[in-house]
N, C-alpha and C positions, 0 to 999 in steps of 0.2 A: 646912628652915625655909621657909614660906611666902614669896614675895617681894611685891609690886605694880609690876606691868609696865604703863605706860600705851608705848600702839603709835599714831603719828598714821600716817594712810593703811591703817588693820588691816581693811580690810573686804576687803580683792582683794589678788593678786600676793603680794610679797614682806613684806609686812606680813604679809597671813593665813599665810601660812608660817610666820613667826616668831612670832606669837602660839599659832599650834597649838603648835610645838615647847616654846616655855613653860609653857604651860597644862598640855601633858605631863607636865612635872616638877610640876606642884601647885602654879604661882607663879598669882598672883590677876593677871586680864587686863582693862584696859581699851583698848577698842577707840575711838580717835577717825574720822571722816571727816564728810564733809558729806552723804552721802545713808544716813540710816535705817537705810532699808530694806537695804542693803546692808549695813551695820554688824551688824544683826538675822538675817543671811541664812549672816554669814560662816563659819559651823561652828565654832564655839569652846567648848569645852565650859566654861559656869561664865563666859562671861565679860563684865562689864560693857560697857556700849554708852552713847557722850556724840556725839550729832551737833552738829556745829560747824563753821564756817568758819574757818580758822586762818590765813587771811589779815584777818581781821576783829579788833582789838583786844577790840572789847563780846566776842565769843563766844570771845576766848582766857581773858577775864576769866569767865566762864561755866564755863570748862571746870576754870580754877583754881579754881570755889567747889565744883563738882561732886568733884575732887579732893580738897578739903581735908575736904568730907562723907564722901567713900566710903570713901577709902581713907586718907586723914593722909600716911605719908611715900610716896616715890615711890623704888623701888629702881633700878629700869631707864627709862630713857625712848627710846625708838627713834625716831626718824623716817624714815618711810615715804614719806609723803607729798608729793605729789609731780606729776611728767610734764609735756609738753611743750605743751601748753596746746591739743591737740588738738579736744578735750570742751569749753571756754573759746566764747564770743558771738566773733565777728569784729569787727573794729572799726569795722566801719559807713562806709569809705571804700577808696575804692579808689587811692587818691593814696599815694604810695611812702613817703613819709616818717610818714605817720601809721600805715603795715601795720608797721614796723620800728619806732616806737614801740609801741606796742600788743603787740608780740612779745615784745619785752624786758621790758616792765612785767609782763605776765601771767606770763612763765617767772620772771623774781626773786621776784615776789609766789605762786604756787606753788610753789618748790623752793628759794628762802633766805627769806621771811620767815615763812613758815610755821615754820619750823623755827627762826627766831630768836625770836621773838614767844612761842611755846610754852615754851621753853628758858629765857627771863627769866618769863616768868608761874609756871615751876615748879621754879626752881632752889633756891630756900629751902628747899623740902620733897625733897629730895634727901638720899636714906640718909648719916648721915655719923660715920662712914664707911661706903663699899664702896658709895656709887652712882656708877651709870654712865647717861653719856650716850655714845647712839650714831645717827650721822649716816649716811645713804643720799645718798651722790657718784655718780659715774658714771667709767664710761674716758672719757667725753665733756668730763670737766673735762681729760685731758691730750691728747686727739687729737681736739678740736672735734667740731660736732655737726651742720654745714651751714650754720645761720643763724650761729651764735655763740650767741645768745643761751642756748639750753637747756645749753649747754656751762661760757657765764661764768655762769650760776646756778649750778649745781653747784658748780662751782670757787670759787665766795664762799663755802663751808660748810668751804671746806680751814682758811683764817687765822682764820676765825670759832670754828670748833673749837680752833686751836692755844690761841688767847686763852683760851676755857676754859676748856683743860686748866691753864694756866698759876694763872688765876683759882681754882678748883677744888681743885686738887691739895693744896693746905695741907689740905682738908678729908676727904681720903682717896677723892676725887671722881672717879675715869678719864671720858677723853673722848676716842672714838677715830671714824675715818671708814672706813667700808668703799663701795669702788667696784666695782662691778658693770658685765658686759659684757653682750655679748648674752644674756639668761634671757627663753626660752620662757615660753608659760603666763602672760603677763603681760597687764591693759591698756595697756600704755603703746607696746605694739607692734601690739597687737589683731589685727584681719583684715588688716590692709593690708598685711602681708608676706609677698613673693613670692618664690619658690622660688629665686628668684637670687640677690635680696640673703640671703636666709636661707645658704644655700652661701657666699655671700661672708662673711659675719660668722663662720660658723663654720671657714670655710677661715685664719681670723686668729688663732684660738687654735692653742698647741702640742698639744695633746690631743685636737683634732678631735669635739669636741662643742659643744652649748650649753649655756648654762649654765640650773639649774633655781631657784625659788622656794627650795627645799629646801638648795641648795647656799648661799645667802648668810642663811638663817635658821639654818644652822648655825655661820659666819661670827660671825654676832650674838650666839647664844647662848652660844658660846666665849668670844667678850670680856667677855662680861655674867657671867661663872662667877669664881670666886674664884681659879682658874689662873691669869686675864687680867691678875692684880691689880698688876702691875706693868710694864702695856704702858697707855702714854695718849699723847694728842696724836701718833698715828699714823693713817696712809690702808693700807688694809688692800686690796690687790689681787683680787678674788673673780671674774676675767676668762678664764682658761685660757691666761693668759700673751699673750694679746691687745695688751694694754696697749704689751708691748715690741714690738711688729710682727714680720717675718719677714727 
């Protein structure tokens, strides 16, 4: 049976991963992000493309009418979307207290309101039963991230999810979190990573590798299957045991 996947962050990384694997099985794909072209670019065979800012209310509202035309119910919803606001304007001051505001606003406003804002604009239209919502955490929501801030982003999407699941579940609704370690092959790491820290990150998993795009779109697709159908309001570890340290 066909499904309808809408994927936020599906144009790169760990999105386009999982919207391929979907698409695989024949499920109908819509791809969110804020550049096009990228969206247009991302190899998905068959699959719907909605650019949008999803920090923006007007264009979550967009994305819900785009939604409710294309495709009516919503079986899967992923969020991808995402990182550490690298890509993000600077905030135009060099005074300490304004950089550490401006960090925090931008990592909340890319990695929990995106994902909240989406999640209430398309909850109604949530298969029911047997849809699934699923959330992209990090190890960084349990073992910090440097500043904090990209860490307490993530980590708002743990209690935000539980509440769902809770909200949800009358209606045959899973809501589960999967956290990811270090995975190669990503923007969110890009060029800037150096042969040391990369050995270090992977010297932290028990299995001595990284982790791939591949390895947490299979993660998602697992939950999002009808096997899944009785695991919700869970953080699903997709680290190589990282998570627990050495």
């Amino acid at each position: 049976m066909t499904r309808n996947i809408v994927i936020s962050g599906g144009g790169t990384g760990i999105g386009r991963a999982a919207a391929r694997v979907f698409a695989a099985d024949g499920d109908r794909v819509l791809l969110l992000g804020r550049r096009a072209e990228v969206l247009e670019k991302a190899g998905v065979p068959g699959a719907l493309t909605c650019a949008a800012d999803l920090t923006e209310p007007g264009d979550v509202r967009g994305v819900a009418r785009f939604v409710a035309q294309e495709l009516g119910t919503v079986d899967v919803l992923v969020h991808s979307a995402g990182g550490a606001g690298n890509l993000e304007p600077g905030p135009g001051s060099d005074d300490p207290l304004d950089r550490v505001a401006h960090d925090w606003t931008v990592n909340f406003r890319l990695n929990t309101l995106t994902a909240v804002l989406l999640t209430e604009a398309l909850k109604d239209r949530l298969a029911d039963p047997g849809g699934r919502v699923l959330f992209l955490s990090s190890i960084a929501a349990y073992r910090g991230s440097g500043s904090g801030a990209y860490a307490a982003a993530k980590a708002a999407l743990h209690p935000y999810a539980h509440d769902l699941a809770r909200q949800l579940g009358p209606r045959g609704v899973t809501v589960n979190v999967v956290a990811p370690g270090y995975v190669e092959d990503t923007e969110f790491f890009g060029d800037g990573m150096t042969e040391e820290r990369r050995a270090r990150l992977v010297g932290e998993t028990v299995n001595g590798r990284a982790g791939t795009p591949g390895d947490v779109a299979a993660t998602l697709h697992w939950l999002a299957s009808p096997l899944a159908g009785h695991i919700t309001s869970q953080v699903i570890q997709v680290n190589g045991g990282a998570e627990r340290g050495h």
